[in-house]
N, C-alpha and C positions, 0 to 999 in steps of 0.2 A: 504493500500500500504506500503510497508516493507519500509524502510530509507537505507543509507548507513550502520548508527550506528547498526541499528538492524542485517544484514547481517554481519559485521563484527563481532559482539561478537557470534553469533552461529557458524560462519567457529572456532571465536575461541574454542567454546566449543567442538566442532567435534575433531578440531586435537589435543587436547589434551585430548581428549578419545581415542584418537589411543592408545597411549600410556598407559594411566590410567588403561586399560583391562590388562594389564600383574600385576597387582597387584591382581589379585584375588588371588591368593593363601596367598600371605602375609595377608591379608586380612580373610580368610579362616581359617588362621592358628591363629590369634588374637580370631576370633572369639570361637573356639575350648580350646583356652587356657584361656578366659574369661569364657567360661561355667565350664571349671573344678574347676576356683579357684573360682567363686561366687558360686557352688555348693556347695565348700567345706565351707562355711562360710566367704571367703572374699568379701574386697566390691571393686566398680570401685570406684575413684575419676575424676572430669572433672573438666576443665575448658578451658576460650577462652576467649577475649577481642570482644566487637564489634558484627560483626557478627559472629566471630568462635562462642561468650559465643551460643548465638541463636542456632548452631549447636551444640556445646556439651550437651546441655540442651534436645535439641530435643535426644538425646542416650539416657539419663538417663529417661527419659519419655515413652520412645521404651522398657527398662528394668523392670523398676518399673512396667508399665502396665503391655501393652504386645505389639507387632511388627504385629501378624496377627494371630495366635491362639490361644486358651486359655493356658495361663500355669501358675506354681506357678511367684511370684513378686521376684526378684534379687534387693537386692541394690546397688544403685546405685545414688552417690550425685554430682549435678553441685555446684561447689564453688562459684562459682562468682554470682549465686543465692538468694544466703543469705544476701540483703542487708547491713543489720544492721553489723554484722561481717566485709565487706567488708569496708563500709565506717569509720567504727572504727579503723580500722587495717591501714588502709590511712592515718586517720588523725592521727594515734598517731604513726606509725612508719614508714610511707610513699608509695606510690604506689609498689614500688616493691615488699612489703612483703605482698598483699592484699592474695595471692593462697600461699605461705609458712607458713606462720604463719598458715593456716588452715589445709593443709598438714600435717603442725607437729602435731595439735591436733586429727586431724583422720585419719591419714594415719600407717597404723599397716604393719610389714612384711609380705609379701604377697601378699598384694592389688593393686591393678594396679593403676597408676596414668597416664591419657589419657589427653594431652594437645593440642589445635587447634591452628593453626598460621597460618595467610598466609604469613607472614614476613617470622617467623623462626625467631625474633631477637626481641620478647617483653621481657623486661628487668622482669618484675613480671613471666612469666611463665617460664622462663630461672632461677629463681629464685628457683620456686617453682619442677622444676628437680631435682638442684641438691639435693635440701631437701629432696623429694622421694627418690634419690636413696640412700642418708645418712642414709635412714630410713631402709633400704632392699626392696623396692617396687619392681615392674617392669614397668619403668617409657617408653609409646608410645607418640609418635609425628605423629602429623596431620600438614602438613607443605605448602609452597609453593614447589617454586623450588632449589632442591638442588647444591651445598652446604648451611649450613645455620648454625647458634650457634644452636639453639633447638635440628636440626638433633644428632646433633655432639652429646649434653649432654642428649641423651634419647638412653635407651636401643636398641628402635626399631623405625622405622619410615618410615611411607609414603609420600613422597616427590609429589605432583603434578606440572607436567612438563609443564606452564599456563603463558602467559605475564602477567595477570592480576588480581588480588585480587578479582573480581567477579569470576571467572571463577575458581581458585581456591576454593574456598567458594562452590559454585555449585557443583560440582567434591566430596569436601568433607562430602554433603549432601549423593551423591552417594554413598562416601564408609561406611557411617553411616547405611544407611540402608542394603546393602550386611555384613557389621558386623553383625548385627540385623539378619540378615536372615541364615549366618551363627552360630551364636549362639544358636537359637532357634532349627538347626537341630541337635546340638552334646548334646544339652538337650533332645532334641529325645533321640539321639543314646545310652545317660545314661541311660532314662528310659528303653529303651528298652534290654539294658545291664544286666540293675538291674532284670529284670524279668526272665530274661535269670536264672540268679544268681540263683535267688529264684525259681524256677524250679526246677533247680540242688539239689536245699535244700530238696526237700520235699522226702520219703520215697516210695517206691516202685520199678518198675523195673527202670522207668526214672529217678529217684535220686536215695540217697544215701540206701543203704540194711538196713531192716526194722532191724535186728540184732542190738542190742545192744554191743558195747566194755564195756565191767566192767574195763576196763582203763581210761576210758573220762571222762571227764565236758563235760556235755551236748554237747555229740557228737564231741569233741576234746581229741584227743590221750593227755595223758600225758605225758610231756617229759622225765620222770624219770620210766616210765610203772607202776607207781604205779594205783592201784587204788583211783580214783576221788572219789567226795563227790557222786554225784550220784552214778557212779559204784559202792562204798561199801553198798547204800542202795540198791539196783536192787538186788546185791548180797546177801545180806540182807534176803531180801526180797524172792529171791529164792530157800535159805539154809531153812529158817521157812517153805515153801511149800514143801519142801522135807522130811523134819525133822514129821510134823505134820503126825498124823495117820489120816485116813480117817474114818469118823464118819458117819452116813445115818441119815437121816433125821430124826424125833422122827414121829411115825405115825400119823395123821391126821394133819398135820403142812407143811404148806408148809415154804418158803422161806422170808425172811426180806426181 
């Protein structure tokens, strides 16, 4: 038999999925801009306090493996993971600097730094912003309800619209895995881009003409129309088959 308690917090979870649903595309668009840049060799950084840390952990575990199909591993590191780091960095320059101080050590231009809050005002992750963005990152917020300090100091941010810190939390699981699931399609869409590509590459009528340019590096025009390192061997190589007299076989001999 259901309680008050328990009716009250799913009406609450309902009506703030009303809402929630118009963040797919933000969402969409995180996920799409995280495949490109861990594609290209950067990495995400995460962190959360509490239950967000739980939730951010849960992404970088969704990366590292996989979300639902098989693919290559993305990295992908929760800070506040790393005990030993955490409690060191605590005790020797205090709670706030636990996600900065780590930040500064891995966080490279680039990389994304993803932070969970249902506040929006923990004074370590507010920390650990602006250090990302000092750094060139592109620093996202996982938030409660808007306004909030986090929102303010992150590039980009999803606010959920939640009287309550479960329900937010919940919500955030939500767009954890619609991330995940966006990610995993625009890693499609590269593969499927790259093969495209390389189609294009190969010789015949569907690619490039089997003809060779005596101007190219290996199939790159020269900018100066000079003859390339290959071009002058092709070339080379042409003149001696032109230049040579033709010879017949010596009789009973055939061929090396």
């Amino acid at each position: 038999m259901k309680t008050v308690t328990d009716t009250t917090h799913c009406d609450d979870l309902v009506k703030a999925l009303e809402t929630f649903r118009d963040s797919g595309p933000l969402i969409e668009r995180w996920g799409t801009e995280l495949a490109r840049r861990l594609g290209g060799g950067s990495r995400l950084l995460v962190a959360g306090n509490g239950g967000s840390a739980a939730q951010a952990q849960h992404l970088t575990a969704e990366l590292v493996g996989r979300y639902r199909d098989e693919r290559p591993p993305f990295s992908a590191v929760a800070l506040h993971a790393d005990t030993s780091s955490t409690t060191a960095i605590a005790n020797d320059y205090g709670v706030q600097e636990v996600f900065a101080r780590q930040t500064a050590a891995h966080g490279r231009p680039g990389d994304v730094l993803l932070l969970l809050s249902t506040s929006g005002a923990s004074a370590n992750l507010l920390a650990a912003a602006e250090r990302g963005r000092r750094l060139g990152m592109a620093v996202w917020a996982l938030t409660g309800r808007a306004p909030n300090p986090l929102q303010l100091g992150a590039d980009d941010s999803l606010c959920v619209d939640a009287p309550v810190a479960a329900t937010v939390q919940e919500l955030h699981l939500v767009a954890v895995h619609m991330l995940c699931e966006a990610f995993d399609e625009a890693v499609e869409r590269g593969k499927a881009d790259r093969a495209a590509a390389d189609a294009d590459d190969l010789p015949g009528p569907a690619g490039r003409p089997e003809a060779h340019d005596p101007t190219a590096v290996d199939g790159t025009p020269c900018p100066d129309g000079k003859p390339g390192v290959v071009g002058r061997l092709v070339g080379r190589a042409r003149a001696v088959g032109r230049a040579a007299p033709h010879r017949p076989a010596a009789p009973g001999k055939g061929h090396a």
